[in-house]
C-alpha positions in Angstrom: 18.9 9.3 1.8 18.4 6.2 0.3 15.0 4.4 0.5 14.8 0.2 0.3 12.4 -2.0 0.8 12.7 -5.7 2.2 11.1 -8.8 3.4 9.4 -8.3 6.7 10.8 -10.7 9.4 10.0 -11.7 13.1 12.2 -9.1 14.3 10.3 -6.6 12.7 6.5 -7.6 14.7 7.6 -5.3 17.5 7.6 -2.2 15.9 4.5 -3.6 13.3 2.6 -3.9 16.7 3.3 -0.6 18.1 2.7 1.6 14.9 -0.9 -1.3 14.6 -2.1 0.1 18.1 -1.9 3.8 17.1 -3.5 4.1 13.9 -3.2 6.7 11.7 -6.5 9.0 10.4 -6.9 6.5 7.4 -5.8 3.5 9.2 -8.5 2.9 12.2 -10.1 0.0 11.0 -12.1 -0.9 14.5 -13.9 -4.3 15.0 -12.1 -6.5 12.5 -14.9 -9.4 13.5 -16.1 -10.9 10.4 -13.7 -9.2 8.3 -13.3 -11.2 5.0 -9.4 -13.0 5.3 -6.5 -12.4 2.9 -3.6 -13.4 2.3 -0.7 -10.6 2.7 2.8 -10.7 1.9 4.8 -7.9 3.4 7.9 -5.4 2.4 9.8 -3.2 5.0 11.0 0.2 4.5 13.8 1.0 5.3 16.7 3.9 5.4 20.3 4.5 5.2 20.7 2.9 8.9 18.1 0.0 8.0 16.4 1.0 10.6 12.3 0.6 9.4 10.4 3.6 8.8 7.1 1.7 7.1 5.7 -1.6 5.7 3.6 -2.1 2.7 1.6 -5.3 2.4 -0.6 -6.7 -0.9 -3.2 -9.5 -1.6 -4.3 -10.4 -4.9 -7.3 -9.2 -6.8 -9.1 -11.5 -9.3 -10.8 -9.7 -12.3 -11.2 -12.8 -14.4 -11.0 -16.7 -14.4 -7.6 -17.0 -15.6 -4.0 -15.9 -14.1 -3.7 -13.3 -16.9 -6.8 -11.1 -14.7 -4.9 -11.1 -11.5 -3.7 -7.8 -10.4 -2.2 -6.8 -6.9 -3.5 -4.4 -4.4 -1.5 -2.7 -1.9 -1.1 -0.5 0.9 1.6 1.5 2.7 2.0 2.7 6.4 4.6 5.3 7.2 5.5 6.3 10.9 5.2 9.7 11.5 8.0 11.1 11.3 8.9 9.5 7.7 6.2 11.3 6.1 6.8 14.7 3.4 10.1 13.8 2.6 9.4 11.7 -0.1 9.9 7.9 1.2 6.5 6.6 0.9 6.8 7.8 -3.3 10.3 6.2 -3.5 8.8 2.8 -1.6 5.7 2.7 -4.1 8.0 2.7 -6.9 10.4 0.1 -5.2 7.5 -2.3 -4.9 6.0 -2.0 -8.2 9.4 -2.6 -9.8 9.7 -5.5 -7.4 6.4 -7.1 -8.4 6.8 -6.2 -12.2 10.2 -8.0 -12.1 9.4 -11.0 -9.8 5.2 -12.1 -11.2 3.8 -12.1 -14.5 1.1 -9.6 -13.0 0.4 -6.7 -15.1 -1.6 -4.7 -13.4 -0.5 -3.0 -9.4 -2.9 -1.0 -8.0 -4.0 1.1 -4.6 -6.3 3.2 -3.0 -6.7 6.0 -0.8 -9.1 7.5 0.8 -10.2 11.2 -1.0 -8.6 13.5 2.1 -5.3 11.9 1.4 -3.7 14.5 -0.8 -0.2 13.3 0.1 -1.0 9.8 -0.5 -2.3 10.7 -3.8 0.5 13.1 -5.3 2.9 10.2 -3.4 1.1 7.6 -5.8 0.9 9.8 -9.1 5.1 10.9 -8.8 5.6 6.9 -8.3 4.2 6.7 -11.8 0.3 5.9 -11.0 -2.5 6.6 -12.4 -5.7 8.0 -11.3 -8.7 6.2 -12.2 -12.1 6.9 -10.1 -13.7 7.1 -7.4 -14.6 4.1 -5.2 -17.7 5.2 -3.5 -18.3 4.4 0.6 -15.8 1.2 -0.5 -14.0 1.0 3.3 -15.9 1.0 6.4 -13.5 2.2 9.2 -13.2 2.3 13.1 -15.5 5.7 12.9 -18.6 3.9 11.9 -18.5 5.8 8.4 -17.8 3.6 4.9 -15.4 6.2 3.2 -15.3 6.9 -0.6 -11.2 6.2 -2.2 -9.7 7.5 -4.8 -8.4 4.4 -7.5 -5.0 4.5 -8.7 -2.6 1.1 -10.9 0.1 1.2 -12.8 0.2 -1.3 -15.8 3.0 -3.3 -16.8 3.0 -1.7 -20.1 3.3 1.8 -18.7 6.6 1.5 -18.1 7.7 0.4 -21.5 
């Protein structure tokens, strides 16, 4: 099986919708009224058949006022029946290498919320690393904020 990633298109906004209107456990975001806009590029995963089994999307995050303290942020969505068999790791990996080879960013970092073991192990074999804790940091479609576990990958990890 090999795993790819590419440019989501117009074709794909079918299938984007129909995985959208039945979210996942950490993917029920609710009333998005007032939500704070960003801008998201997005990356298709795809199989063997490319046939699209996930998308990840990523905004920027500024930690500084200069280009040098601009890191990226992303998240990944896997159907259901692409999950445990390694995809969403391989995918991770395929976007970092992406963005290390395509921007001068040096830091690539994601979140997940605490319950996610797979998401977590997923992120730590795609060569991230676990920093904290976010506390209550995403309110979801439950009415709870949940606490997320903090994970990058530096461009100098890889050296």
């Amino acid at each position: 099986m090999s795993v790819t990633i590419r440019p989501a298109t117009e074709a794909d906004q079918p299938r984007l919708d129909a995985w959208n209107a039945e979210p996942g456990p950490y993917s029920d975001w609710g009333d998005r009224t007032g939500a704070v806009p960003v801008t998201v590029l997005g990356r298709m995963i795809v199989l063997d058949d490319d046939v699209p089994v996930g998308e990840m999307s990523w905004h920027q995050e500024g930690y500084g006022a200069n280009a040098g303290s601009v890191a990226f942020n992303f998240g990944i969505e896997l159907a259901p029946e692409a999950r445990g068999r390694g995809i969403g790791t391989a995918a991770q990996r395929l976007l970092a290498e992406h963005l290390f080879a395509t921007t001068p960013v040096h830091r690539i970092e994601a979140s997940t919320d605490v319950s996610n073991l797979a998401e977590q192990r997923a992120l730590e074999k795609a060569g991230f690393t676990r920093e904290g804790v976010l506390r209550g940091a995403q309110y979801r479609g439950d009415g709870v904020h949940h606490d997320l576990v903090s994970y990058a990958i530096l461009r100098t990890d890889r050296e």
